[in-house]
C-alpha positions in Angstrom: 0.0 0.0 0.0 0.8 3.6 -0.7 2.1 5.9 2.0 -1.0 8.1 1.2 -3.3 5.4 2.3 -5.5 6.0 4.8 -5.3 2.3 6.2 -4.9 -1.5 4.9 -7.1 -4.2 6.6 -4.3 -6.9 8.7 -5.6 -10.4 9.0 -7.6 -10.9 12.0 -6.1 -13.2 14.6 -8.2 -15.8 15.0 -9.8 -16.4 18.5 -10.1 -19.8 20.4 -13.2 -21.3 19.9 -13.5 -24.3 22.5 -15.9 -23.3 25.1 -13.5 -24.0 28.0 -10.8 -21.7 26.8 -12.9 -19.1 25.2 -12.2 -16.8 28.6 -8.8 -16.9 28.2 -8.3 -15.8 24.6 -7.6 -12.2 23.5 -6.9 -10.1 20.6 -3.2 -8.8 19.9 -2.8 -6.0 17.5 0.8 -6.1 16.2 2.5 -2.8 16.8 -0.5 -1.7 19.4 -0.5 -1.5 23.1 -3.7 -2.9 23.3 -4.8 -5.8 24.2 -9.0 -7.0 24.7 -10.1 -10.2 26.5 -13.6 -11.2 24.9 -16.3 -13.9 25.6 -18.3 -13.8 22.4 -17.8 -14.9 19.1 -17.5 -11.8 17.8 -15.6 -10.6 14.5 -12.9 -8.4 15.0 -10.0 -6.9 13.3 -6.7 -5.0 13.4 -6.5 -2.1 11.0 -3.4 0.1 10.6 -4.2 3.6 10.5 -2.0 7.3 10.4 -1.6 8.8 13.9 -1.4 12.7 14.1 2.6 12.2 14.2 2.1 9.8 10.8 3.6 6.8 12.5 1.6 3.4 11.4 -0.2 1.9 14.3 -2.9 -0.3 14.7 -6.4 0.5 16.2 -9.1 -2.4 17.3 -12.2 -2.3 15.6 -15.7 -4.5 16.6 -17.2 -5.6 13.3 -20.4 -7.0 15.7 -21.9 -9.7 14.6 -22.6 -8.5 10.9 -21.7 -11.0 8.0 -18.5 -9.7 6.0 -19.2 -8.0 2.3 -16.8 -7.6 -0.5 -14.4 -4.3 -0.2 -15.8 -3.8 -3.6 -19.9 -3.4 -2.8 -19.0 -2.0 1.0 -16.1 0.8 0.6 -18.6 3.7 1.3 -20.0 2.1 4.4 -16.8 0.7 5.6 -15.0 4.5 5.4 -18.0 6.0 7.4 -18.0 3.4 9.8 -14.0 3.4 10.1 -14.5 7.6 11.1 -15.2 7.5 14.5 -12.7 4.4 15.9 -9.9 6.0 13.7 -10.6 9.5 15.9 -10.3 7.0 19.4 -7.2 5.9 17.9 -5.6 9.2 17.9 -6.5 10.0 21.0 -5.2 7.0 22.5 -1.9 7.4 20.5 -1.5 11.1 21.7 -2.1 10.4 25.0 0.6 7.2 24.8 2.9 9.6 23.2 2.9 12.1 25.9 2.7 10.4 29.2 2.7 12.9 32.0 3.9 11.3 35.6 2.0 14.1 37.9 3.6 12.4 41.2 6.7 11.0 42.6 9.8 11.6 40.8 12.9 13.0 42.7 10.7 15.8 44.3 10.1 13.4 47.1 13.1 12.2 47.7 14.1 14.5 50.3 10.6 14.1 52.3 11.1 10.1 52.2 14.7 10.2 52.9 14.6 12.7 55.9 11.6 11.4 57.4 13.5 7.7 57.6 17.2 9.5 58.7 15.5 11.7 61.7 13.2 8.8 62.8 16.8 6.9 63.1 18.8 9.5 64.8 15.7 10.2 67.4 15.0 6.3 68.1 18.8 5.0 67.8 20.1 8.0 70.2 17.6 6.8 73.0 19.6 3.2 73.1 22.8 3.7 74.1 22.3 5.8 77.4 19.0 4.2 78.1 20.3 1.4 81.2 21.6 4.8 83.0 18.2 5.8 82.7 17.0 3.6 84.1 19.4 2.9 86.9 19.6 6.2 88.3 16.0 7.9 87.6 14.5 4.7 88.1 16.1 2.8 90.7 16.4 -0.4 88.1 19.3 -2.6 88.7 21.2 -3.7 86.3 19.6 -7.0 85.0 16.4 -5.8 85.0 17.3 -2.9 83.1 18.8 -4.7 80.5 16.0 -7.2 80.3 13.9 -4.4 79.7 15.7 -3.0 76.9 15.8 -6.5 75.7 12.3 -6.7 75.6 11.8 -3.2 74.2 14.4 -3.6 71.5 12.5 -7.3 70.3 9.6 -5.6 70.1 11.3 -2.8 67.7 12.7 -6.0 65.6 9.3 -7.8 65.5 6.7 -4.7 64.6 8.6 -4.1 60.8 7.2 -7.8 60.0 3.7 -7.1 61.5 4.2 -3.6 59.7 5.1 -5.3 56.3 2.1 -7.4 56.3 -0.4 -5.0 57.2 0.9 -2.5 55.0 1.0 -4.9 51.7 -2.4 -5.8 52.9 -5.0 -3.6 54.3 -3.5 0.0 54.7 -0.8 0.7 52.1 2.7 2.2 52.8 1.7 5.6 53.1 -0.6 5.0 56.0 1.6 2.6 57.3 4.6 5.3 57.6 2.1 8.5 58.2 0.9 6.2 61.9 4.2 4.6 62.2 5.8 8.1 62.6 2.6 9.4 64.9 3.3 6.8 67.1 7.1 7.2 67.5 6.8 11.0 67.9 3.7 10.1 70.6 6.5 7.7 72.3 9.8 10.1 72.6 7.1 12.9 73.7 5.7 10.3 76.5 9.8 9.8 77.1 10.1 13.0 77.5 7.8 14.2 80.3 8.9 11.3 82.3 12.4 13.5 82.2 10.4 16.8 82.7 8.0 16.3 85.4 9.8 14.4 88.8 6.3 13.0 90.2 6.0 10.7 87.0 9.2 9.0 88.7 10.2 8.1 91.8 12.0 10.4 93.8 16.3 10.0 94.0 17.8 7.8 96.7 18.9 8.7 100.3 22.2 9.8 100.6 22.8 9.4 103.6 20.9 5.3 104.1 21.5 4.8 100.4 17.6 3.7 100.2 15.7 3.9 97.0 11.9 3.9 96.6 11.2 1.7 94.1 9.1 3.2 90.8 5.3 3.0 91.2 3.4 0.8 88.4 1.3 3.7 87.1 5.3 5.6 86.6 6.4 1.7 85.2 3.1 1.9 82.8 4.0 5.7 81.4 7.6 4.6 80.9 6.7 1.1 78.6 4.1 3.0 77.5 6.5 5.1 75.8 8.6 2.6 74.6 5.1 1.0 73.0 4.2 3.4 71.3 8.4 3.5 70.0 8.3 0.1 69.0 5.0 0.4 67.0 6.7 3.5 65.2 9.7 1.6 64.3 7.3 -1.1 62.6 5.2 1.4 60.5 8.0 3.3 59.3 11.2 0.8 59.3 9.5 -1.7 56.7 8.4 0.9 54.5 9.9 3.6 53.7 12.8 2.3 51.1 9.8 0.3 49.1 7.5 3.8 49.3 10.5 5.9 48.0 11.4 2.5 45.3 7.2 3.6 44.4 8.0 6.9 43.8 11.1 6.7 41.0 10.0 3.4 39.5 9.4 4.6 36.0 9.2 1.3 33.6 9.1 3.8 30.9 12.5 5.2 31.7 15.2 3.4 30.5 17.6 4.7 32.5 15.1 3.3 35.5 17.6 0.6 37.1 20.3 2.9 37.2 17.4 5.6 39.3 16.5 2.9 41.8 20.4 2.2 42.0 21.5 5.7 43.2 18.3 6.0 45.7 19.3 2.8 47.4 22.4 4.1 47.2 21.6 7.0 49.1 19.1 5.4 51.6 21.8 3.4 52.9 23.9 6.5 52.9 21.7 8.4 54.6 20.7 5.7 57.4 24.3 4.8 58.3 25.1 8.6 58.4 21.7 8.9 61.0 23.3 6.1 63.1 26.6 7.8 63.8 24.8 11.1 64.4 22.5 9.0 67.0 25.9 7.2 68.9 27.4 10.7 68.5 26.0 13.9 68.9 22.2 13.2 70.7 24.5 10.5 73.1 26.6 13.7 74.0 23.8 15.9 74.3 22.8 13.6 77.0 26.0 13.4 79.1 26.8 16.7 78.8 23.1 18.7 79.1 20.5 16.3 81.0 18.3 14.0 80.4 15.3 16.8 79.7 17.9 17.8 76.4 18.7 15.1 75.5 15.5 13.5 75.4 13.4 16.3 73.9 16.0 16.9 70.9 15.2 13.1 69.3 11.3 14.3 69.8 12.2 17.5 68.1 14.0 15.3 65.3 10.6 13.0 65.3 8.3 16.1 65.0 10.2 17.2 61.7 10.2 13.6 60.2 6.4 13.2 60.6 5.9 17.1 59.7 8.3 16.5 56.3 6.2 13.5 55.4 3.0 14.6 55.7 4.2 18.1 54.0 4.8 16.1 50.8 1.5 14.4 50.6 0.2 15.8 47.4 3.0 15.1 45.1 3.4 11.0 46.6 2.3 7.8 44.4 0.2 5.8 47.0 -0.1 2.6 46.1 -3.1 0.4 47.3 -2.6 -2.7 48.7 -3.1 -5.9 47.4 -3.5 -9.6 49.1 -0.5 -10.7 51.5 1.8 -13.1 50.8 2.0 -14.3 54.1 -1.5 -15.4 53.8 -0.5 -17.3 51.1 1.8 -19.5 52.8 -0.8 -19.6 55.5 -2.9 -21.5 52.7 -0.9 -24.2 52.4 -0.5 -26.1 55.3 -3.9 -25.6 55.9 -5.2 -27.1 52.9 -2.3 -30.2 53.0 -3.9 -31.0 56.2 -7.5 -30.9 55.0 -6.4 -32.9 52.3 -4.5 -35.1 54.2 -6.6 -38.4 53.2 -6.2 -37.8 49.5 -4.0 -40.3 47.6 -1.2 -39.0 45.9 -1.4 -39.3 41.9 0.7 -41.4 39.8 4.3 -40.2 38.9 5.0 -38.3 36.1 1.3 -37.8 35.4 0.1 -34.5 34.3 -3.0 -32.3 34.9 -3.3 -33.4 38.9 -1.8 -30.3 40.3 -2.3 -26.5 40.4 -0.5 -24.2 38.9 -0.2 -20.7 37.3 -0.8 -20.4 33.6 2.8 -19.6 32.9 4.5 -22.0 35.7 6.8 -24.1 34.5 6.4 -26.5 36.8 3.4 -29.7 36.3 4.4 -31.3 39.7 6.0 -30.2 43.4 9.5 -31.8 44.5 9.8 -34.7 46.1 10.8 -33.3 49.2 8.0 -32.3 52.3 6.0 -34.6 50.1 2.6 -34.2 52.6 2.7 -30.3 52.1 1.9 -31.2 47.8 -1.7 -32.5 48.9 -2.2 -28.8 49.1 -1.9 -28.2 45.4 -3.9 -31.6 44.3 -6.8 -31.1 42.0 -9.8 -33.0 43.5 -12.8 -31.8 40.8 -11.5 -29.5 37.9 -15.5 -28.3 37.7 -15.5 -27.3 41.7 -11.7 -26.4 42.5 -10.4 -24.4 39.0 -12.6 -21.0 38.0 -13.4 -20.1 34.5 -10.1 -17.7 34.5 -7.8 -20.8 35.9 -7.2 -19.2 39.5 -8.6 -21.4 42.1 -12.5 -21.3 43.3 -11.3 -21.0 46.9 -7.6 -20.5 47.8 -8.3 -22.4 51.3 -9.1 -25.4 49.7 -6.5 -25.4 46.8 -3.6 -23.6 46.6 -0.7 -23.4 43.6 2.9 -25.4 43.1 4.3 -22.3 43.5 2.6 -21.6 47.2 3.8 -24.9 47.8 7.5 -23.9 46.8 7.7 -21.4 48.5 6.4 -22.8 51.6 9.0 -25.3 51.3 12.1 -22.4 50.4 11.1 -21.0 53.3 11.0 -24.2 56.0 14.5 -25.0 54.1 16.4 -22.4 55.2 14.9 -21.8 59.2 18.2 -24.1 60.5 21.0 -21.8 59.0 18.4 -18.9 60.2 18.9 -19.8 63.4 22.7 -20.0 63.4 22.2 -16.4 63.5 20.4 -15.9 66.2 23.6 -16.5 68.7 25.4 -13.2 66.9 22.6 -10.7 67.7 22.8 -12.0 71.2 26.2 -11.3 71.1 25.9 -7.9 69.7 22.9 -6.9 72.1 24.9 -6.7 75.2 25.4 -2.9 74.7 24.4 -2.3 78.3 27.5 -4.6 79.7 29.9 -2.4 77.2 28.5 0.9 78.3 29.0 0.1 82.1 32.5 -1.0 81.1 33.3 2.1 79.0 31.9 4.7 81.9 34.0 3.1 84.6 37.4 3.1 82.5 39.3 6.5 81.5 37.9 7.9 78.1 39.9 10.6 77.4 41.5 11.2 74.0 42.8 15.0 74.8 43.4 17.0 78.2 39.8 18.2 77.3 37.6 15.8 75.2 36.6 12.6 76.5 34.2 9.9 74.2 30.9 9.7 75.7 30.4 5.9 76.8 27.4 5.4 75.3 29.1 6.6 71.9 31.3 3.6 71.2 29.0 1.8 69.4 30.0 4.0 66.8 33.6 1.7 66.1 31.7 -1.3 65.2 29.5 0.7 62.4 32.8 2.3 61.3 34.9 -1.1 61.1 31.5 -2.4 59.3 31.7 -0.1 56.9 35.6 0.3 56.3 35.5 -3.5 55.5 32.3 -3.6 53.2 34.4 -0.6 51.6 37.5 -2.9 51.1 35.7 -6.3 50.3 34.0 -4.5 47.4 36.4 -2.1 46.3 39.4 -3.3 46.8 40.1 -7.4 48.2 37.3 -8.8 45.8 38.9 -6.7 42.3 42.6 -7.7 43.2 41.9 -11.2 43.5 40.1 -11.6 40.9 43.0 -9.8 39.1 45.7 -12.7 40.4 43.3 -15.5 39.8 43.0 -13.8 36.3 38.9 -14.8 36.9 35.8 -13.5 39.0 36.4 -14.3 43.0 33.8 -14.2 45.4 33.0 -15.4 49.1 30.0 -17.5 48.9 26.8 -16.3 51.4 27.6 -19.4 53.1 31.2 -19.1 53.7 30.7 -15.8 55.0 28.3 -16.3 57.4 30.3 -18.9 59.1 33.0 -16.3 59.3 31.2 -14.1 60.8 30.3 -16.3 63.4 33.5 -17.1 64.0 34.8 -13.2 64.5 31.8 -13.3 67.4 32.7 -15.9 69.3 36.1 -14.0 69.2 34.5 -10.8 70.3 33.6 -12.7 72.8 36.7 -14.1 74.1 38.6 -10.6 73.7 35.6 -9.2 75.9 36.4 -11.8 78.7 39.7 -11.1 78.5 39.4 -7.4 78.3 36.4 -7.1 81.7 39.1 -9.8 83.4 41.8 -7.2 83.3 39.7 -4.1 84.1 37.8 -5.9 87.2 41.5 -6.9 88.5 42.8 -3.7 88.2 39.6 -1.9 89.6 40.3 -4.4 92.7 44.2 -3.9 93.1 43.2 0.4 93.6 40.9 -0.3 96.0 37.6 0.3 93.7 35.8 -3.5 94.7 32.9 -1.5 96.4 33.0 1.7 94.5 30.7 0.8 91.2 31.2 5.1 89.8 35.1 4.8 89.7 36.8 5.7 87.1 39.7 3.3 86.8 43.4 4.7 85.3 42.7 2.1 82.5 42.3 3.6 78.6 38.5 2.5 77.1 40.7 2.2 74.2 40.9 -1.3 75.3 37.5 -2.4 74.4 38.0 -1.1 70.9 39.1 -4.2 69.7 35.6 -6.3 70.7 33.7 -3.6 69.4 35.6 -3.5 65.9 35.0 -7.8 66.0 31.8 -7.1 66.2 31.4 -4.9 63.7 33.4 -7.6 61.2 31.7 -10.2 62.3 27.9 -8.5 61.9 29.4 -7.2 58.3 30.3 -10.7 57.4 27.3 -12.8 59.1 24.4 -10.0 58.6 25.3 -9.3 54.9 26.2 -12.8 54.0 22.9 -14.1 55.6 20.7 -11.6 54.0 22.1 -12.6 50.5 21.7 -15.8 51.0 17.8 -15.6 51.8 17.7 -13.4 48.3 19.2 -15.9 46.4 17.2 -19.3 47.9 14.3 -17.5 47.9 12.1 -16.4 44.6 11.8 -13.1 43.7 7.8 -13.2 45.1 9.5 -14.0 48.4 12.0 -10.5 48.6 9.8 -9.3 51.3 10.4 -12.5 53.8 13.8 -12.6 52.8 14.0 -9.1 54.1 12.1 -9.8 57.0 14.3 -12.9 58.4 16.7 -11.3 59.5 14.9 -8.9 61.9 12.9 -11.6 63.6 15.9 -13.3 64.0 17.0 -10.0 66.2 13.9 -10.0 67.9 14.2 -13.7 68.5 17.6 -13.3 69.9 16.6 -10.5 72.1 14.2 -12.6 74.1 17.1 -15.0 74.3 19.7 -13.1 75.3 17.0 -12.3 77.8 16.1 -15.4 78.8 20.1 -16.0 79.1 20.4 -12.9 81.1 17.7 -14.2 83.8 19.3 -17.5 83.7 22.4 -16.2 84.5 21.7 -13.9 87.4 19.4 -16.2 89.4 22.0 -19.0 89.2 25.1 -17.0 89.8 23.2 -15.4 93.5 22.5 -18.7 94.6 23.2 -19.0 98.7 23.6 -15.0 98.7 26.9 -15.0 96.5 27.3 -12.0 94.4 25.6 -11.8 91.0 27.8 -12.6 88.1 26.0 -9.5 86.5 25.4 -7.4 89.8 24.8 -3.8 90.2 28.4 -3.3 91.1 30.1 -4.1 88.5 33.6 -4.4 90.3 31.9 -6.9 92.4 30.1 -8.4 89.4 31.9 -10.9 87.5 30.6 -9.7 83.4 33.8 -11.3 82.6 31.9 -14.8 83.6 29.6 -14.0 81.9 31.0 -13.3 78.6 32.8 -16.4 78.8 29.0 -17.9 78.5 28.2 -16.3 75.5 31.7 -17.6 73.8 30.9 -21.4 75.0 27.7 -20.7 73.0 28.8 -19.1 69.9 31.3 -22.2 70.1 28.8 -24.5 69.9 26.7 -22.5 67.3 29.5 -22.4 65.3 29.4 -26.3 65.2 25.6 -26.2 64.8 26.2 -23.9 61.6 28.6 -26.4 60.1 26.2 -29.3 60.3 23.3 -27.4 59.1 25.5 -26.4 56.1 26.1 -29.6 55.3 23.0 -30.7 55.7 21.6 -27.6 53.7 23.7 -28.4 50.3 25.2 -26.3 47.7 23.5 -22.9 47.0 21.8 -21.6 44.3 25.1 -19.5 42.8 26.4 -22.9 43.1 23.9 -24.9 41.3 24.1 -22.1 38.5 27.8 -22.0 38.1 28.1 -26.1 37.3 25.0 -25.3 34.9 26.8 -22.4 33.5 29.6 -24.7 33.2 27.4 -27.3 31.1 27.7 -30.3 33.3 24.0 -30.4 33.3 21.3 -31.7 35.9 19.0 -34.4 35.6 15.2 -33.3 35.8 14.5 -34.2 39.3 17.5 -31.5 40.3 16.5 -29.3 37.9 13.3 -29.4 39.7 14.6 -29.5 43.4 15.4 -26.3 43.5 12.0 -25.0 42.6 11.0 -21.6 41.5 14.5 -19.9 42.6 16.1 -20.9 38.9 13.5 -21.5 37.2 14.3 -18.5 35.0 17.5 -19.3 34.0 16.1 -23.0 33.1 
């Protein structure tokens, strides 16, 4: 045809006529972004027509249920009738052509960004001082004060998972962050006035008897109340915020999108570790040096802009709705294996007995957890499959996939748990903070490091070695190997374990030295001395610690993104939290253990009040017998666990080859690159 033509009639693509798949067939006009689903036998037909920028496209026309003519008897009727769906066409091509994103973009960036960085510095600076708090406005001994914080800070790791789901679920992120950040500002506020008004605590001990009244349970309700509504803040905004600012930039239609998403995450992370430092730092030294009314009202100042930034930016935010959760989804399955627990299983190698999406590669589940692949067994195509081929109910038959993922998940709980010693480990911040305020921590005539601020070494040795690993050690070995070298997720979380248990051992070693010394100057009774002994010393454990999370933490969570599927990123994301929250109550539980056995007969506590009387160097000792035998626990899980998924594709990259039933034991996480 001409270029003057107005139009040349394209074969029409022929639609499936069976009665069962007549639901599922469609019409696809080459070179057109449209696409119509149909019930009826109807004629239709693809024309290409002239756009208003004279670029061919194709427009979908309904013929109805008229017969067909000759061109020859029909041309006037078919030009009049072609007027009006050529006009919809160019409407639809203009407005294609000039797409106009009225929210998100960059312009929100800042509002996302800040809201997460101040919500960090104000919750993060509250930690580190917090057992002083407690012990000397509160009259809390030691080991109740830490099993307190223990408890707060495993609530703050367990709300982001009940924060996802409802978020994903029922109220969107928005909401989610908009209450998450109402709620924290509520909490530092309720903080606050505990600091500001003396009746809401109990009054300071007697000098002279060295008596102290012990806090009332309506000032013990305000005080957790506080920490509540903290904890729920942290689960509305900490889950969030990174996938609401992803919402905002992710532009399929740019093509430089990848690189967009790259440089926020980027920046995120930037921005969070930056808030951290600022939080061990400058609020911890607000609090030494000016007061507890201060240094508790500057984080609620820093909460007050965060939830004012967000909700400032409200008009120009993409607010996604939420959609079904996908916890819910592995909730299905065990449900439904059990009530079709009395169901035979099919024949091997038979096809058409079990659900599964329309594009799923898979016809059957993997052998292994066989009893979870009732779940997905078709018992009556007519009742259990619906006309679009989801299921009728998804409590009653669920999909190979939910099954699969069910499984991914159960598979990789052992190694999860290996990880749960190292948060212990890192969670006794209380123990290193009385350590550090007893010990000299001067580093000029005139400047000494607040205690609660040496946190700050094990995020800076962190960082320094993520720097290095991917920088530097990872480019020059592969140069010398002359190929691409890489720790495995595996190999590095057993590392990382290892560097804890060390931590460990150094902390002993280090409290061993300090306690003696505190004892040789005549400090055994005298818990506020300040020993002639650098706090240098307990650099070292800190700067383990800070290795052993960056190997363990990082390892871990890519090994949960790369066992999972990608329909799982949110549960891989979500492990390792609980796993914090999990080890909290531990380390609690430890903690308890610990003190009641150690006073037995009236002895001294190994973790008393006094900690020159104490024995914390006993006590750490404990925790590096444990990370010992974790350590052994994670080399038999490994074992048992197999090679990894990077490893399965590098021999299939190499073309060694599986045989089916491999290929189909590692489920949905490679089925891609199948």
């Amino acid at each position: 045809m001409k270029e003057g033509d107005d139009r040349d009639e394209l074969p029409a693509i022929s639609a499936v006529t069976s009665h069962d798949s007549l639901a599922k067939s469609s019409i696809f006009c080459p070179n057109s972004q449209l696409i119509i689903n149909y019930e009826t036998h109807e004629d239709r037909r693809c024309y290409k027509s002239l756009t208003l920028s004279d670029t061919p496209r194709t427009s979908f026309f309904e013929g109805g249920k008229k017969e067909k003519k000759e061109s020859s008897s029909t041309s006037t009727m078919e030009k009049k009738n072609m007027e009006e769906p050529l006009t919809s066409e160019r409407e639809i091509t203009h407005q294609h052509t000039t797409p106009k994103q009225a929210k998100g973009g960059l312009i929100t960036m800042p509002f996302i960004i800040a809201n997460e960085a101040f919500e960090k510095v104000a919750s993060y600076g509250l930690i580190p001082n917090m057992i002083l708090y407690l012990m000397r406005d509160y009259s809390v001994g030691v080991a109740k004060g830490t099993n307190i914080l223990f408890f707060w800070t495993a609530a703050t790791n367990f709300m982001p998972i009940l924060g996802a789901i409802i978020s994903d679920s029922y109220l969107g992120r928005f909401l989610t962050i908009g209450i998450g950040s109402i709620s924290s500002l509520l909490g530092m506020i309720l903080l606050w006035l505990t600091a500001m008004i003396p009746r809401v605590r109990p009054p300071p001990c007697d000098i002279t008897t060295q008596i102290c009244k012990t806090p009332t349970t309506g000032q013990m309700t305000l005080l957790f109340s506080s920490f509540a509504l903290m904890s729920i803040g942290a689960g509305g905004v900490r889950p969030c915020s990174i996938a609401f600012g992803a919402d905002q930039l992710d532009n399929k239609s740019n093509p430089k999108n990848e690189r967009v998403l790259e440089s926020f995450f980027g920046w995120y992370y930037a921005s969070a570790a930056i808030a951290v430092l600022i939080a061990l730092t400058a609020i911890v030294y607000i609090q030494d040096h000016l007061g507890w009314k201060v240094g508790f009202g500057v984080p609620a100042i820093l909460m007050f802009l965060s939830a004012f930034l967000f909700f400032f930016a409200s008009p120009f935010y993409v607010k996604q709705k939420p959609s079904t959760g996908f916890v819910a989804g592995l909730m299905q399955v065990p449900v439904v294996a059990y009530k079709n627990r009395k169901l035979a299983f099919p024949p091997r190698d038979s096809d058409g007995w079990y659900h599964h999406k329309r594009d799923s590669k898979f016809i059957a589940p993997t052998t292994k957890l066989r009893l979870l692949n009732k779940a997905c067994i078709i018992r009556n195509p007519e009742h259990d499959i619906a006309p679009d081929g989801s299921a009728s109910n998804p409590w009653s038959l669920c999909t190979i996939e939910q099954v699969e993922e069910l499984k991914a998940l159960l598979k990789v709980i052992p190694l999860w748990s290996t990880g749960i010693m190292i948060s212990i480990n890192i969670s006794q911040s209380s123990f290193q903070l009385l350590q550090a305020n007893s010990m000299d921590r001067h580093i000029s005539s005139s400047f000494q490091i607040p205690a609660g601020s040496f946190g700050m070494f094990t995020i800076i040795s962190l960082a320094i070695w993520v720097i290095l690993y991917d920088r530097a050690i990872l480019p020059l070995a592969s140069k010398i190997k002359g190929r691409p070298v890489k720790l495995g997720a595996k190999l590095r979380m057993g590392i990382g374990l290892f560097l804890s248990c060390m931590a460990m051992v150094v902390s002993a070693v280090v409290e061993s030295i300090r306690r003696r010394k505190a004892i040789r100057e005549g400090y055994l009774n005298n818990a506020h001395a300040v020993l002639d002994m650098s706090a240098m010393w307990l650099v070292p454990q800190h700067c383990l610690n800070g290795l052993a999370e960056a190997f363990n933490a990082i390892g871990q969570t890519e090994f949960y993104y790369s066992e999972f599927p990608k329909s799982m990123s949110s549960i891989a994301a979500a492990l390792f939290g609980l796993g914090m929250a999990v080890a909290n109550l531990l380390a609690s539980a430890i903690l308890s253990a610990v003190d009641r056995l150690s006073s037995r007969g009236g002895r001294e506590s190994w973790v008393s009040n006094n900690i020159n009387k104490g024995h914390y160097d006993n006590y750490y000792w404990i925790l590096a017998i444990l990370s010992s035998v974790n350590l052994l626990y994670f080399l038999v899980c490994s074992w048992a666990y197999g090679p990894c998924v990077e490893r399965v594709r590098k021999v299939s990259d190499d073309g060694n080859g599986f045989k089916e039933e491999e290929l189909s034991t590692i489920g949905t996480i490679v089925k891609d690159e199948v």
